[in-house]
C-alpha positions in Angstrom: 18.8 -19.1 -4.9 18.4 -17.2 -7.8 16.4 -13.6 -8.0 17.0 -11.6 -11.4 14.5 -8.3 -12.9 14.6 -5.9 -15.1 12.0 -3.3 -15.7 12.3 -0.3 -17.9 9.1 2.0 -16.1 9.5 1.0 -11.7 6.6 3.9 -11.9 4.2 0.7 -10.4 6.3 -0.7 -8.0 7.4 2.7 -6.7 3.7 3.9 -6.2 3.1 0.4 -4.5 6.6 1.3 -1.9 5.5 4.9 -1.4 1.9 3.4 0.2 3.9 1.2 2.2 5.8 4.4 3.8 2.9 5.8 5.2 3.3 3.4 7.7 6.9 2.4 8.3 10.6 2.3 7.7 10.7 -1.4 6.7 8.5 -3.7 4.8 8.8 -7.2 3.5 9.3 -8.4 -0.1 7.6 -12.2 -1.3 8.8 -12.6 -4.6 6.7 -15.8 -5.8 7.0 -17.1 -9.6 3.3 -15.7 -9.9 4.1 -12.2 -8.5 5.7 -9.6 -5.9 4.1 -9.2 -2.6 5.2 -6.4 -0.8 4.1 -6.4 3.2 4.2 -3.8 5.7 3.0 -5.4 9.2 3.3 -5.1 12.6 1.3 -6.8 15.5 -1.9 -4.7 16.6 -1.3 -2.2 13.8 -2.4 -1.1 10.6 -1.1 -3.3 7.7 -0.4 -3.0 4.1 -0.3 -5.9 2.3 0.1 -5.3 -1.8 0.9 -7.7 -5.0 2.2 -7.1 -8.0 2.2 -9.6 -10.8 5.1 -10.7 -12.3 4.5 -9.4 -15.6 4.7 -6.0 -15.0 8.2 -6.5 -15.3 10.0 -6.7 -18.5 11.8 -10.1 -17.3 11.3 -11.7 -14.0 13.3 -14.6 -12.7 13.3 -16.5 -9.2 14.4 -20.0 -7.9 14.9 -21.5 -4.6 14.6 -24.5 -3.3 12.0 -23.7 -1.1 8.9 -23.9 -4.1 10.7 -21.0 -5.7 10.0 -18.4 -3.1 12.5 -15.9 -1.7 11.4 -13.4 1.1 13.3 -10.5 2.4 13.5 -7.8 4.9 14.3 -4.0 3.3 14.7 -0.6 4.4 11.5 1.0 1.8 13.0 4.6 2.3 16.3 3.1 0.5 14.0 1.2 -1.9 12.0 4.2 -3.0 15.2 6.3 -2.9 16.6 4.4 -6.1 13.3 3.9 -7.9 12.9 7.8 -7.8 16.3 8.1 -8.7 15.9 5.9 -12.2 12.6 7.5 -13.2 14.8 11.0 -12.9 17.6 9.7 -15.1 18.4 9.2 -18.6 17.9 5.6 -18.5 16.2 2.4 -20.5 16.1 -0.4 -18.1 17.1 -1.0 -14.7 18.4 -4.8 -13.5 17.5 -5.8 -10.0 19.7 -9.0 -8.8 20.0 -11.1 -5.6 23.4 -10.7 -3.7 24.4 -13.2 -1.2 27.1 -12.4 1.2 30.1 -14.6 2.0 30.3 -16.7 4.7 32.3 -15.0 7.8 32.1 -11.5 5.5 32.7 -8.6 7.6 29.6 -6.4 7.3 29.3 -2.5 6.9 29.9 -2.3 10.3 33.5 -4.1 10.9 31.6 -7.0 12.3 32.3 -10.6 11.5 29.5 -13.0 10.5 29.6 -16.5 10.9 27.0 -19.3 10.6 23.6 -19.5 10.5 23.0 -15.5 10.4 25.5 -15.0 7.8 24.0 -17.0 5.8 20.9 -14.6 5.7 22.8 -11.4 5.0 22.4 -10.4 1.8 21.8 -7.3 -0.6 19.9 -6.4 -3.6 21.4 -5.0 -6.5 20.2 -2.3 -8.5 22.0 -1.3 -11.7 21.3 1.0 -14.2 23.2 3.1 -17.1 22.2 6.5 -17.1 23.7 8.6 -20.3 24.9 12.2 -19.7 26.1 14.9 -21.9 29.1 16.6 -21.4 30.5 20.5 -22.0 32.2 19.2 -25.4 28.6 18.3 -26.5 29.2 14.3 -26.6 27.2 11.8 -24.6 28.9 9.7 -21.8 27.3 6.7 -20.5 27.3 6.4 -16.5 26.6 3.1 -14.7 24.6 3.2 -11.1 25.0 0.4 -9.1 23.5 0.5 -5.6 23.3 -1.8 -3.1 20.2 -2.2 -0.4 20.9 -4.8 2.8 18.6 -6.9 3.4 17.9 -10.1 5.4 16.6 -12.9 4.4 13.6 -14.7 6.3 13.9 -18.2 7.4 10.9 -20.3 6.2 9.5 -20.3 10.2 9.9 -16.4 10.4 7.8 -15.7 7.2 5.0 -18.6 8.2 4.1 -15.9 10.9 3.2 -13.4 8.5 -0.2 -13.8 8.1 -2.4 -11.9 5.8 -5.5 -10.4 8.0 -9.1 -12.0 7.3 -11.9 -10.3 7.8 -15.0 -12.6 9.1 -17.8 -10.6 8.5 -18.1 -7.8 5.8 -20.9 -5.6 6.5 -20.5 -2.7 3.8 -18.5 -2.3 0.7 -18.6 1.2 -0.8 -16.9 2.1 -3.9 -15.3 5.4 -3.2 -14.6 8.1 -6.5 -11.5 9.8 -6.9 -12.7 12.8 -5.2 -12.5 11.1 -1.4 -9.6 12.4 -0.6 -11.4 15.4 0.6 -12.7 13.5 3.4 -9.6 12.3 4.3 -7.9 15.6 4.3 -10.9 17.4 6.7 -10.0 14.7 9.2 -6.3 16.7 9.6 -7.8 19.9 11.2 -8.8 17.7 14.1 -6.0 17.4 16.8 -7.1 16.6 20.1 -9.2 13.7 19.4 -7.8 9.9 19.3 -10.2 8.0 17.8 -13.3 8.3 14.6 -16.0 6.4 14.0 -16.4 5.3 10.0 -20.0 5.2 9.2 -22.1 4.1 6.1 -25.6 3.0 5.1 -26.4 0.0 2.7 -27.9 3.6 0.6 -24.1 4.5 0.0 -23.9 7.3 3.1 -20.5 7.6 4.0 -19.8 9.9 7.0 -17.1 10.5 9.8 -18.2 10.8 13.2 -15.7 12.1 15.9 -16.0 14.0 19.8 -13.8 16.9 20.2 -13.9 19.6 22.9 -17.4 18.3 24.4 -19.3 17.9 21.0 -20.0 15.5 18.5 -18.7 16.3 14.7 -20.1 14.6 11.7 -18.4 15.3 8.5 -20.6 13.6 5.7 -19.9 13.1 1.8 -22.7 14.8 0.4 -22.5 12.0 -2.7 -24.5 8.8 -2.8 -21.7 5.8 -3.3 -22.2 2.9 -5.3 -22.7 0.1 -2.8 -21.0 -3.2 -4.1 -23.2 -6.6 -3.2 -21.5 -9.5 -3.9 -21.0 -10.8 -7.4 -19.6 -13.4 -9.4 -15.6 -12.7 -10.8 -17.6 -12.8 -14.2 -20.1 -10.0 -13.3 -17.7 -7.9 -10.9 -15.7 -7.9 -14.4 -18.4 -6.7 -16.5 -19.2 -3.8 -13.6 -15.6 -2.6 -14.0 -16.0 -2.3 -18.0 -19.6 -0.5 -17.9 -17.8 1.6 -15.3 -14.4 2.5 -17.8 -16.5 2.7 -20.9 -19.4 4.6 -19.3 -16.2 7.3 -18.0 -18.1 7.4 -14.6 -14.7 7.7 -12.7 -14.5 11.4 -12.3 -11.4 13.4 -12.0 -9.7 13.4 -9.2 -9.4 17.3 -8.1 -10.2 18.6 -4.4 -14.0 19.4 -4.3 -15.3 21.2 -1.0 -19.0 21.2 -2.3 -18.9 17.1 -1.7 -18.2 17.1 2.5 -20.7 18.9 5.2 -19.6 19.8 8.4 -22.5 19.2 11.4 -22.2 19.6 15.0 -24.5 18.6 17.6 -24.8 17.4 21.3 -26.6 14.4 20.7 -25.9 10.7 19.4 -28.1 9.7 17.1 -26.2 7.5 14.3 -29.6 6.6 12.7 -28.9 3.1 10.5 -25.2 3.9 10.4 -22.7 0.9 10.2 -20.3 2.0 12.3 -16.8 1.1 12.7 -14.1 3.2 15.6 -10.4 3.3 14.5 -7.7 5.6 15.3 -7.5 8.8 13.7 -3.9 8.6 12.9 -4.8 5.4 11.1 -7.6 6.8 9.1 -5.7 9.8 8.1 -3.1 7.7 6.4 -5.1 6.5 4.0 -5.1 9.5 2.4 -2.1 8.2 0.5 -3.6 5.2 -0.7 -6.8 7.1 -2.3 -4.4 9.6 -3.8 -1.8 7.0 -5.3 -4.9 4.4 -6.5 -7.3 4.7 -9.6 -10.0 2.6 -7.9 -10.6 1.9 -3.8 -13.4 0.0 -2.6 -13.9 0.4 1.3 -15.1 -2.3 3.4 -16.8 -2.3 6.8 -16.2 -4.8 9.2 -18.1 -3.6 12.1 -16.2 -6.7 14.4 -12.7 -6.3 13.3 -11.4 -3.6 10.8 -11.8 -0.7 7.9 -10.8 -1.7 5.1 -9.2 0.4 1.9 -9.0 -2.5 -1.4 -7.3 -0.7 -4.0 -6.1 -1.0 -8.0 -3.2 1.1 -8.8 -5.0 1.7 -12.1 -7.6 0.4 -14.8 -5.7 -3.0 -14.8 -5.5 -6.0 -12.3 -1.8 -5.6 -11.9 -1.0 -4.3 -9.0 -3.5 -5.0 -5.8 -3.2 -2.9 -2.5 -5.0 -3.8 0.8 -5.0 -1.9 3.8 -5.8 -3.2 6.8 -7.3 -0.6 9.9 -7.8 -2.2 13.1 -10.8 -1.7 14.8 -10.6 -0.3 18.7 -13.4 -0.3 21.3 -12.5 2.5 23.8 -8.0 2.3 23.8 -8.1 -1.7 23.0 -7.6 -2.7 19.5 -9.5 -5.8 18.2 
């Protein structure tokens, strides 16, 4: 088993961890020939599930006997500790390598580990040489080497990490920059557990939610593009008109585009409507903040869906998952 990078920018990959901390501690890492897969799932939650292509990296290198494919358990706190460490030194490239541990090592806590589960211990190495100028006015070169545990997944353990699949899209809205506005008027309301995400086929977009006996709609005063489905060739050409055309708008915090309604009744009109938990709706705040492009997608059956592009290229993929819930169960 064999897992060697180096990259001199982690600005991509650290984006792609710091999404992943809006929902947990720990996350799990595919490294494929192709491409990086970076997963954050948990039964009956929200999940994140991103890739990153292999040549984002200056080099990239894995082998196994097992089709090439290495997957590991990290701490994504730790992970995004070092990358923000790197971008804030003086350094050129950082080298990422695959440590296994000994057989019957004794682990950071004094405990000895024999068979089968030492055999998954392990840590990832990340070096780097930062250079730092002294008092005398001559440069000194520093090495960084830190170390991250992880554990390795068996091949049965990461066959049960499945990728959600959504079996009936009802919507897909192409939101601008500028959403975040919507996400962010969803933080004033406390006492209410779940909202209702609402669109029309005319590119509506509203949130619907009951607090203190009456019903709020908060509405994006915008017509969004509505996506239908298209070849790869022509969702291609869409993206170019889009980039040449400079219809993505700069993302700055714009009160003018949300309304605020309150009324007693219930009338949702042609809405497509789709109830998830508040908490879970708020955190995509980080994903339309960190993402140049984010498509949502309706699934009135199952989920809300955020599809996002780190930026103008097809490097680096996010997806996150929002269950749907019909009064407190989860679907």
């Amino acid at each position: 088993m064999k897992l060697r990078i180096t990259m001199s920018s982690v600005d991509q990959l650290r984006s792609t961890v710091s999404t992943l901390l809006a929902l947990r501690k720990f996350c799990v890492l595919r490294f494929t020939p192709a491409y990086l897969q970076l997963i954050s799932a948990s039964i009956s939650e929200p999940q994140v599930w991103a890739k990153i292509i292999s040549e984002v990296f200056d080099s990239y290198e894995c082998e196994s006997i097992r089709d090439n494919l290495i997957v590991m358990e990290i701490n994504a706190e730790s992970l995004f500790t070092v990358l923000r460490n790197f971008e804030r030194a003086n350094s050129d490239v950082m080298v990422v390598k695959l440590q296994r541990k000994l057989a019957n090592a004794i682990d950071d806590n004094g405990t000895i580990n024999k068979g089968a589960s030492a055999k998954r211990l392990a840590s990832l190495t990340f070096s780097y040489n930062e250079s730092i100028n002294s008092s005398t006015g001559t440069a000194t070169s520093v090495t960084h080497t830190v170390k991250i545990p992880i554990r390795l997944l068996r091949k049965e353990s990461d066959e049960r990490i499945i990728e959600p699949e959504l079996h009936a899209i009802d919507l897909v809205l192409r939101l601008p920059p500028t959403i975040g506005a919507l996400f962010r008027r969803a933080e004033r309301f406390k006492k209410t557990r779940n909202v209702s995400v609402c669109g029309t086929n005319q590119g509506e977009l509203s949130l619907m939610l009951d607090e203190d006996g009456l019903r709020v709609t908060s509405s994006w005063n915008e017509k969004l593009l509505v996506q239908r489905e298209s070849t790869g060739e022509e969702a291609a050409g869409e993206k170019r008109d889009q980039n040449e055309t400079g219809n993505i708008q700069d993302p700055t915090f714009d009160r003018g585009k949300i309304t605020n309604s309150v009324t007693e009744s219930d009338d949702e009109g042609s809405f497509i409507s789709v109830d998830v938990r508040l908490k879970d709706w708020r955190n995509g705040l980080r994903f339309v903040e960190n993402c140049r492009h984010v498509i949502l997608i309706l699934s009135a059956s199952s989920a809300v869906v955020l599809h996002c592009s780190l930026d103008d290229t097809d490097e680096v993929e996010i997806i996150y998952y929002i269950n749907a819930v019909t009064g407190d169960i989860e679907l």
